[in-house]
Every structure is written in structure tokens, then in C-alpha cells.
N, CA, C and O of each residue as an XYZ file, in Angstrom:
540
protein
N     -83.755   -105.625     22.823
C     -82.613   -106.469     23.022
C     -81.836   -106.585     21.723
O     -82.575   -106.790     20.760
N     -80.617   -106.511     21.456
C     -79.553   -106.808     20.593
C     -79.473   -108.437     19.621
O     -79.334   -109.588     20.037
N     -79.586   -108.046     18.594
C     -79.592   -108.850     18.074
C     -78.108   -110.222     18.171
O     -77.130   -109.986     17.461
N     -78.093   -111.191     18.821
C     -77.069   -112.225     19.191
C     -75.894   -112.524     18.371
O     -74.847   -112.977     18.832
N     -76.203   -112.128     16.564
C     -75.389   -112.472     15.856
C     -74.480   -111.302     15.513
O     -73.353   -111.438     15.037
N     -75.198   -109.874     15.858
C     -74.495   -108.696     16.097
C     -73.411   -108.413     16.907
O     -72.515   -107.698     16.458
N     -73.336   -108.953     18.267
C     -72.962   -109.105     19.297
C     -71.429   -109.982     18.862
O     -70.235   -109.690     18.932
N     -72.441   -111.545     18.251
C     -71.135   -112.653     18.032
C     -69.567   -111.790     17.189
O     -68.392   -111.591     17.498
N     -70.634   -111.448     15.811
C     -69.761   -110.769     15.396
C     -68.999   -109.372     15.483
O     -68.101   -109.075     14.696
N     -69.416   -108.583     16.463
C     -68.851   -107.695     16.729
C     -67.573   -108.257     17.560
O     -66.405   -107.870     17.526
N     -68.050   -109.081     18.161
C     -66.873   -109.385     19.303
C     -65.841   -110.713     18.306
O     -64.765   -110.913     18.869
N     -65.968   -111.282     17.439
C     -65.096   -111.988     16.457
C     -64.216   -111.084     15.441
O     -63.190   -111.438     14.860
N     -64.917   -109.739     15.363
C     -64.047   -108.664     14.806
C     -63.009   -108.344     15.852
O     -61.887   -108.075     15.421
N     -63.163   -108.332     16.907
C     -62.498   -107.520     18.169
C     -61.276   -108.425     18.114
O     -60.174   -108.213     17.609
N     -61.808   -109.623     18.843
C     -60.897   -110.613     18.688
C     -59.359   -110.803     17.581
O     -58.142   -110.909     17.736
N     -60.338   -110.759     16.462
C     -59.578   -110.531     15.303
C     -58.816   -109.424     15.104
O     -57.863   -109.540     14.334
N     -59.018   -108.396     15.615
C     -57.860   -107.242     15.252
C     -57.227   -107.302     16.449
O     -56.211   -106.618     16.325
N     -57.294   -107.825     17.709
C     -56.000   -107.989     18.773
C     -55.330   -108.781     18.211
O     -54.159   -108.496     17.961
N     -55.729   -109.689     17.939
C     -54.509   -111.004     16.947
C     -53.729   -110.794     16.151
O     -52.829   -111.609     15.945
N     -53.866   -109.212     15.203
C     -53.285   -109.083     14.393
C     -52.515   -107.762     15.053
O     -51.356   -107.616     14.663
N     -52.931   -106.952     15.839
C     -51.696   -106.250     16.920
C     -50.890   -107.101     17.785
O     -49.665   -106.982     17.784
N     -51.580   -108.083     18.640
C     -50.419   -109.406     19.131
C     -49.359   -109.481     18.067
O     -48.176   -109.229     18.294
N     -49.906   -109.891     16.725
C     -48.606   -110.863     15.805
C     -47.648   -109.450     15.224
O     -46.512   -109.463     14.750
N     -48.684   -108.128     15.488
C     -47.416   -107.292     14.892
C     -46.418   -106.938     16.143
O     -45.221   -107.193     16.018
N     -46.823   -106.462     17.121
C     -46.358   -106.861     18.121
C     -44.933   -107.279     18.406
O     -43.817   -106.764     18.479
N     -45.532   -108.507     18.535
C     -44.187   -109.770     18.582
C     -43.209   -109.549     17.154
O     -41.995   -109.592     17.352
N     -43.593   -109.360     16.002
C     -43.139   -109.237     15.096
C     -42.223   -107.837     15.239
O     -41.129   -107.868     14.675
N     -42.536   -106.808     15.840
C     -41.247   -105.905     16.247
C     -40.523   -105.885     17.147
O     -39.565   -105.112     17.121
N     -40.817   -106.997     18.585
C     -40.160   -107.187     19.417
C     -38.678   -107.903     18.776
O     -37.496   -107.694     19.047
N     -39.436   -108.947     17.688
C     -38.402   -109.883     17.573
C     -37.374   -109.077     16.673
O     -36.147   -109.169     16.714
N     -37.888   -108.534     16.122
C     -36.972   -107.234     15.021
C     -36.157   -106.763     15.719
O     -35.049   -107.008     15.243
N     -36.071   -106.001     16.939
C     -35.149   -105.274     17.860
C     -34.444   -106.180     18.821
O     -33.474   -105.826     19.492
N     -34.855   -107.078     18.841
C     -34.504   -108.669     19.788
C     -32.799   -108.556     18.688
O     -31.727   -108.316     19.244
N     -32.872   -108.710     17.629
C     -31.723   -108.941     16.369
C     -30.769   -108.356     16.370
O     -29.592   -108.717     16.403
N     -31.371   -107.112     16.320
C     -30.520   -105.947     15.876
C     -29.743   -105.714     16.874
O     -28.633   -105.622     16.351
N     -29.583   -105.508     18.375
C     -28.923   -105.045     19.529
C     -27.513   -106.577     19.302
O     -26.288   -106.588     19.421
N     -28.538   -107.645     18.946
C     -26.710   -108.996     18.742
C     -25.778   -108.115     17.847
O     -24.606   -107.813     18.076
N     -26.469   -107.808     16.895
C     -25.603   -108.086     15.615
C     -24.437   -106.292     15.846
O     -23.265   -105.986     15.626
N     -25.405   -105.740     16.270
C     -24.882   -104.264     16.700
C     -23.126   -104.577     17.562
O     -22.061   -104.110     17.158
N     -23.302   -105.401     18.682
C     -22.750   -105.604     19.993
C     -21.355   -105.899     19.007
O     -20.302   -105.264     18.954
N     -21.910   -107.447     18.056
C     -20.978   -108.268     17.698
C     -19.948   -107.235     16.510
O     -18.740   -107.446     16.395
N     -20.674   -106.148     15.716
C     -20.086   -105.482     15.009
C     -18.465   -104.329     16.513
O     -17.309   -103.909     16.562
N     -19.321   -104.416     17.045
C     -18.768   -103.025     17.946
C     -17.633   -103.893     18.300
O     -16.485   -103.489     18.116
N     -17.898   -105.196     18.855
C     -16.615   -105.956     19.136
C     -15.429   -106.264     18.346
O     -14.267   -106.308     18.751
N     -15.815   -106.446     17.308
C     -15.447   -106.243     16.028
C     -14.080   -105.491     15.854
O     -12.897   -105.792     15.700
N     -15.011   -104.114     15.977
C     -14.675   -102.751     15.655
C     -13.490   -102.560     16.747
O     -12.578   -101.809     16.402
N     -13.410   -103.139     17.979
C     -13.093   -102.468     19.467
C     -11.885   -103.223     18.706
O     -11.025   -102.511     18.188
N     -11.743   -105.028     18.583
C     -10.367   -105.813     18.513
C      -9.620   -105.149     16.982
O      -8.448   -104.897     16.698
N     -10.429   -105.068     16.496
C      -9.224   -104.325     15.378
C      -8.408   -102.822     15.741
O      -7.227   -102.606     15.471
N      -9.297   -101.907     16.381
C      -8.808   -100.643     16.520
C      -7.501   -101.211     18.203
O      -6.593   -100.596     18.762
N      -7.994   -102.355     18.388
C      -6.927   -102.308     19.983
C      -5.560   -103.119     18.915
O      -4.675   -103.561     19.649
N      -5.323   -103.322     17.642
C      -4.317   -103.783     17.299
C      -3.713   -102.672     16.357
O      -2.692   -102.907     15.711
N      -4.439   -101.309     16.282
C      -3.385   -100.246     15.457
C      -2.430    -99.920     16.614
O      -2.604    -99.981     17.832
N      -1.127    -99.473     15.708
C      -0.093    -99.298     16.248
C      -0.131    -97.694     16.448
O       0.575    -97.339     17.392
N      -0.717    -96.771     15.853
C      -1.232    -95.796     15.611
C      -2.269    -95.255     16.003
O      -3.273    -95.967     16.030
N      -2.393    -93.727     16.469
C      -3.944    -93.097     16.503
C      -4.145    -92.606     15.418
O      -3.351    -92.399     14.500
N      -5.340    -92.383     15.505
C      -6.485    -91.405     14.658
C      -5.581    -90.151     14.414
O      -5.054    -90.099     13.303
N      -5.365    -89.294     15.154
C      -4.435    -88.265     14.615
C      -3.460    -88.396     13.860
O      -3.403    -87.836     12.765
N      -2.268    -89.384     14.467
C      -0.953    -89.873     13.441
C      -1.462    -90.199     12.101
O      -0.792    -89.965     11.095
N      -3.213    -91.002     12.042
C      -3.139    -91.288     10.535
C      -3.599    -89.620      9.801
O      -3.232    -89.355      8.656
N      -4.384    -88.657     10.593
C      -4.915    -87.164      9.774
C      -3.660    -86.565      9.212
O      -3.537    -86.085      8.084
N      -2.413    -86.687     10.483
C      -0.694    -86.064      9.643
C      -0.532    -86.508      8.952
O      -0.014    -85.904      8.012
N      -0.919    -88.368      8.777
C       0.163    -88.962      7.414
C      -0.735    -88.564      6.186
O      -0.105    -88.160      5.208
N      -1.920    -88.605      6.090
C      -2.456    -87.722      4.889
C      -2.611    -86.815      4.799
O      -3.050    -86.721      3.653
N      -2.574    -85.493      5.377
C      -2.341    -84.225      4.974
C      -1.088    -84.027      4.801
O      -0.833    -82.951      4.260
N       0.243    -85.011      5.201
C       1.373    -84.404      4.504
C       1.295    -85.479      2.785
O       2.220    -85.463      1.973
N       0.261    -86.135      2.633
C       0.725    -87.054      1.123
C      -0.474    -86.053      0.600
O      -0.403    -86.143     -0.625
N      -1.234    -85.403      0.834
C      -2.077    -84.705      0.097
C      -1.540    -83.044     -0.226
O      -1.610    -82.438     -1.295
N      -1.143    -82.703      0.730
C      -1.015    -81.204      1.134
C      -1.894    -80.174      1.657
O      -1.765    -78.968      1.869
N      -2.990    -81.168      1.823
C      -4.285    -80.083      2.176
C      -4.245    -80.229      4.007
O      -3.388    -80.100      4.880
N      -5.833    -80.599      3.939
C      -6.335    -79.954      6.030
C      -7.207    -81.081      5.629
O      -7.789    -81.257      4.558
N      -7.177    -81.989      6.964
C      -8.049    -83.162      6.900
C      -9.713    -82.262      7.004
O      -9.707    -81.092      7.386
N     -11.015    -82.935      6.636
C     -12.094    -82.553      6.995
C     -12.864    -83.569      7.814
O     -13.728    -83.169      8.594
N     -12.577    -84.982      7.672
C     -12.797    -86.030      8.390
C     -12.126    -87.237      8.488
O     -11.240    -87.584      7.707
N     -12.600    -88.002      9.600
C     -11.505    -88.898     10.177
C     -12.112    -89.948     10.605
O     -13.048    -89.643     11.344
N     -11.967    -91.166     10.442
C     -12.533    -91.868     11.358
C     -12.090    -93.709     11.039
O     -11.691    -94.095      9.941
N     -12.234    -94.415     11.969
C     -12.003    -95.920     12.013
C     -12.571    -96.620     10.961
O     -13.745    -96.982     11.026
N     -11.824    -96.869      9.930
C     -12.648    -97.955      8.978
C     -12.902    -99.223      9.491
O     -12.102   -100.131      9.720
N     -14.063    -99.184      9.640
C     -15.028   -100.882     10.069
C     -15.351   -101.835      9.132
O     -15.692   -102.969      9.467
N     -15.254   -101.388      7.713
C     -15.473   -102.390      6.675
C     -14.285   -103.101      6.142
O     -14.389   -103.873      5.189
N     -13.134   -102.853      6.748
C     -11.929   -103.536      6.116
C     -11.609   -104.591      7.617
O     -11.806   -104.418      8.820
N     -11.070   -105.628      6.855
C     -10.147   -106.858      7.908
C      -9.320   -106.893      8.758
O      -9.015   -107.653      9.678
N      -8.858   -105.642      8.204
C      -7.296   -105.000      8.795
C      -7.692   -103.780      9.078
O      -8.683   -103.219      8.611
N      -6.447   -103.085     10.329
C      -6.468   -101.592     11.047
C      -6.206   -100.906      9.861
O      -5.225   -101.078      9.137
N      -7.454    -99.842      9.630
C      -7.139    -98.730      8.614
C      -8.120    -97.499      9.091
O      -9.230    -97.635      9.605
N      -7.607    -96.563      8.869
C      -8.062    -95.273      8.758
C      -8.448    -94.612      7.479
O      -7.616    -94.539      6.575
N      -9.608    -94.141      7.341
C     -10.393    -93.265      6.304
C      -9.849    -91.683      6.505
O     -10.177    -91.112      7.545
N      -9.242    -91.162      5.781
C      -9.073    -89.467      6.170
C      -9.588    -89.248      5.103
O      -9.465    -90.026      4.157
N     -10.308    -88.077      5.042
C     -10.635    -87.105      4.483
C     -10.239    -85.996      4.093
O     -10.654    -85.106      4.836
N      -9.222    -85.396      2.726
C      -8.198    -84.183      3.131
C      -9.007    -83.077      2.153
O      -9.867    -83.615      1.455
N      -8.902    -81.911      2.019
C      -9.363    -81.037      1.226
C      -8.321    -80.002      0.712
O      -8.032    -78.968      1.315
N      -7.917    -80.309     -0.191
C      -6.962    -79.717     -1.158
C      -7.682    -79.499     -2.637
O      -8.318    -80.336     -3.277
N      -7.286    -77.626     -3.111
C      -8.040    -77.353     -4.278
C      -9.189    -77.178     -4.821
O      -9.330    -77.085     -6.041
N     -10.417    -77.095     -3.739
C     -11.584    -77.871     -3.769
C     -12.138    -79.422     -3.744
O     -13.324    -79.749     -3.803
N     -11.037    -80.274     -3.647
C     -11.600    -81.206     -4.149
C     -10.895    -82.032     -2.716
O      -9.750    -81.966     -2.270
N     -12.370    -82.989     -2.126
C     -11.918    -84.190     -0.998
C     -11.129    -85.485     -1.634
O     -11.429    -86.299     -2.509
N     -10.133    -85.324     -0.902
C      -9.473    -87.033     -1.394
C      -9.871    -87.519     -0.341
O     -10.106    -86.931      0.715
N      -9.991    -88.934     -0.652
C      -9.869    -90.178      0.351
C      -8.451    -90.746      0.244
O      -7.752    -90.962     -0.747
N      -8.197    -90.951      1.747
C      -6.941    -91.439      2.176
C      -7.069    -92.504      3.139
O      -7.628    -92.466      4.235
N      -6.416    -93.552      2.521
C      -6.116    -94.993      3.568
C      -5.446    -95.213      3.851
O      -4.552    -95.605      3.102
N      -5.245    -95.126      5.672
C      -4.022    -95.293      6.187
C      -4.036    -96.613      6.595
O      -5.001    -97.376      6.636
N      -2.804    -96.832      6.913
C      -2.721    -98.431      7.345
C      -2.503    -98.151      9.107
O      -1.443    -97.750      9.588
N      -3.406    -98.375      9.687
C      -3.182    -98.335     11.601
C      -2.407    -99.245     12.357
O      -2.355    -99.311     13.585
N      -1.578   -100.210     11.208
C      -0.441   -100.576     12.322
C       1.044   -100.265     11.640
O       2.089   -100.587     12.207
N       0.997    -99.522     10.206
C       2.515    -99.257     10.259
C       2.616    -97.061      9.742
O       3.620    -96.361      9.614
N       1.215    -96.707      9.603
C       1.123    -95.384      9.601
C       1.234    -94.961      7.920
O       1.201    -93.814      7.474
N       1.384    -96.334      7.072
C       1.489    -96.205      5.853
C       0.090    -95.889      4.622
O      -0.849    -96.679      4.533
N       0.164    -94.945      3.980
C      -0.703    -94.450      2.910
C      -0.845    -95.959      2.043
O       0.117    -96.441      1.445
N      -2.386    -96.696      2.091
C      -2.523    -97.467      1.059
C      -3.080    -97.241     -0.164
O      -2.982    -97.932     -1.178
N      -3.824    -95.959      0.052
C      -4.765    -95.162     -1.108
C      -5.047    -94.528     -1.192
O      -5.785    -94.051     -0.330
N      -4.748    -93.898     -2.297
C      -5.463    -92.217     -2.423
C      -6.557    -92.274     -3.439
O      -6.323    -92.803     -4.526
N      -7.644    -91.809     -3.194
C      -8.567    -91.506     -4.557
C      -9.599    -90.251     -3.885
O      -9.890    -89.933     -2.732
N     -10.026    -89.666     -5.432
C     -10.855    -88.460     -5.079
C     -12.477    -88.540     -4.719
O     -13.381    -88.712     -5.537
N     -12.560    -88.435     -3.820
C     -14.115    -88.818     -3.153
C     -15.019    -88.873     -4.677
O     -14.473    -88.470     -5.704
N     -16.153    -89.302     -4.693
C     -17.185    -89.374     -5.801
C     -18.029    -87.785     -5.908
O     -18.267    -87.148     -6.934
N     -18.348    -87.450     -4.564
C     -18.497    -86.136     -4.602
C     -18.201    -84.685     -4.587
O     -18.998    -83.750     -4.505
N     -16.667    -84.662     -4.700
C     -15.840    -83.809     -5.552
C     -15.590    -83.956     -6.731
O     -15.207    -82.929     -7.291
N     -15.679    -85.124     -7.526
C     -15.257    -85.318     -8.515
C     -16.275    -85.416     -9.625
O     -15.874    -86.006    -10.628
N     -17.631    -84.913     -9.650
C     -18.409    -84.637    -10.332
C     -18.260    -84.015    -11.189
O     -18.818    -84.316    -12.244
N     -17.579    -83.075    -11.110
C     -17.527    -81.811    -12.541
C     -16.186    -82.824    -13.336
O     -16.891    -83.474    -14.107
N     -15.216    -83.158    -13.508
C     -14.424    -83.574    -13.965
C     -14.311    -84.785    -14.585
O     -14.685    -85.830    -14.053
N     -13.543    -84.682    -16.293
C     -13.815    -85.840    -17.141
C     -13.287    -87.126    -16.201
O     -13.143    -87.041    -14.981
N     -13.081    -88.082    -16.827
C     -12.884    -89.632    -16.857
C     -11.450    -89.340    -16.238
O     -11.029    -89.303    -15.082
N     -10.629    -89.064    -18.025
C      -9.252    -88.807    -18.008
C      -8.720    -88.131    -16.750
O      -7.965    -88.604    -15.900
N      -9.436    -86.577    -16.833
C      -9.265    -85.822    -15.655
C      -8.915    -86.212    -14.637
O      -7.871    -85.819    -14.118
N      -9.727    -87.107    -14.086
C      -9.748    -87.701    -12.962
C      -8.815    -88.823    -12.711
O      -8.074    -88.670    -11.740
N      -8.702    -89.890    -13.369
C      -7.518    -90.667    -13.233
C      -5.986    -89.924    -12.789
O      -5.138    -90.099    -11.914
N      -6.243    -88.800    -14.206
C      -4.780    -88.495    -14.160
C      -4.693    -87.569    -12.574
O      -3.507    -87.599    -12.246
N      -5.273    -87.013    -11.825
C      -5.102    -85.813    -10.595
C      -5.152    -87.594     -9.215
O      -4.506    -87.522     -8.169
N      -5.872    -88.738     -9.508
C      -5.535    -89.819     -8.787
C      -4.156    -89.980     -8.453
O      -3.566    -89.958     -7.373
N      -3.550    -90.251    -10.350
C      -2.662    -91.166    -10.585
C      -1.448    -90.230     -9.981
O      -0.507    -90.833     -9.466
N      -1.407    -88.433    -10.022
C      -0.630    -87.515     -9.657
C      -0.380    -87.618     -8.208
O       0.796    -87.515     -7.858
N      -1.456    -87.841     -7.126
C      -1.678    -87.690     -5.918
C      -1.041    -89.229     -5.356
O      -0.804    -89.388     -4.159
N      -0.875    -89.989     -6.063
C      -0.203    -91.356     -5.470
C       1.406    -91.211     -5.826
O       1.913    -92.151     -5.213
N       2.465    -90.493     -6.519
C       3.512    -89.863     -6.707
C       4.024    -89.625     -5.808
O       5.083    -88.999     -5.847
């Protein structure tokens, strides 16, 4: 016959590691419980600003490839700003500019040269091909 305290404690181990899959458990339910609000509330977000550009996505890729001179490479809805703006992406010379359009009057708010084109090139360099591209 089995010794009783073998038994106790085998089964107080058992116990003990469901408790701690229960609490992880719940602990990732509630994790994904979060994330789907905050997701929804961003997208809504995202939906009322883009339903107040006056502008599409395309009209803003023309207005920066004609202030750049290059061929857009990407495009898309800026979600981190307050206001309707567009991110373009143009590629002129080797080098990506970033372009901010404004999505309710089609107007260029910024030009600067992505961080990852602009690696090889000094300080100066770089200001001055900015400061040229806003001209």
C-alpha cells in the first residue's frame, strides 16, 4: 500500500500547478479581452478622420511626386496625426523622401529624407538636399 503522505502530496503538487495554469490562463484571456477595445477604438479613429479628407490617397501620391519629381514607393493614411494627412513615400536619386500631405486641402506640409536613405550623407548634406526639396 502507498504511503498516505505520498499520495497527499502528490496530489497538493497537482493541485498546485492547475492554479498556476488557471491564473495564467485568465491572465491571457484578459490580455486579448484589451487589445480587440483599444484596436476597434483606434480603427474608429482612423475611419472619422480619413471620412473628413477632401482628397484620396492617389491625389495625395500626384501632389508629391510632382513636389519631389520622383515615383511614389508608398502610400498610406497617417493615423498618428490629429488631422487628415497622408504619408507618401517618393524615390528620387536614390534617396526616399517623406511627404506630408494635408487630406483636406491636397497641400504639401513636409518634406524630409527618410532616416534610411539618408545614412551615407553628412549633417550639412542633408539639411541642405531637405532645405532644396521644400523650394
Amino acid at each position: 500500500m502507498k504511503n498516505p503522505h505520498n499520495i497527499i502530496r502528490t496530489a497538493l503538487i497537482t493541485v498546485a500547478m492547475m492554479a498556476v495554469i488557471a491564473a495564467n490562463t485568465v491572465t491571457v484571456i484578459a490580455a486579448n479581452a484589451v487589445q480587440p477595445a483599444e484596436t476597434k477604438e483606434n480603427e474608429a479613429k482612423e475611419q472619422q478622420l480619413y471620412s473628413q479628407a477632401k482628397i484620396s490617397l492617389s491625389e495625395a501620391i500626384k501632389a508629391a511626386e510632382q513636389k519631389i519629381g520622383g515615383k511614389a514607393v508608398e502610400a498610406e493614411f497617417d493615423d498618428e496625426s490629429d488631422t487628415v494627412q497622408f504619408e507618401v513615400e517618393v524615390l528620387k536619386d536614390g534617396k526616399i523622401h517623406k511627404v506630408m500631405v494635408d487630406g483636406e486641402t491636397g497641400h504639401i506640409l513636409r518634406v524630409s529624407l527618410d532616416d534610411e536613405s539618408n545614412e551615407g550623407l553628412e549633417d550639412d548634406e542633408s539639411k541642405e538636399s531637405i532645405e532644396n526639396e521644400k523650394e
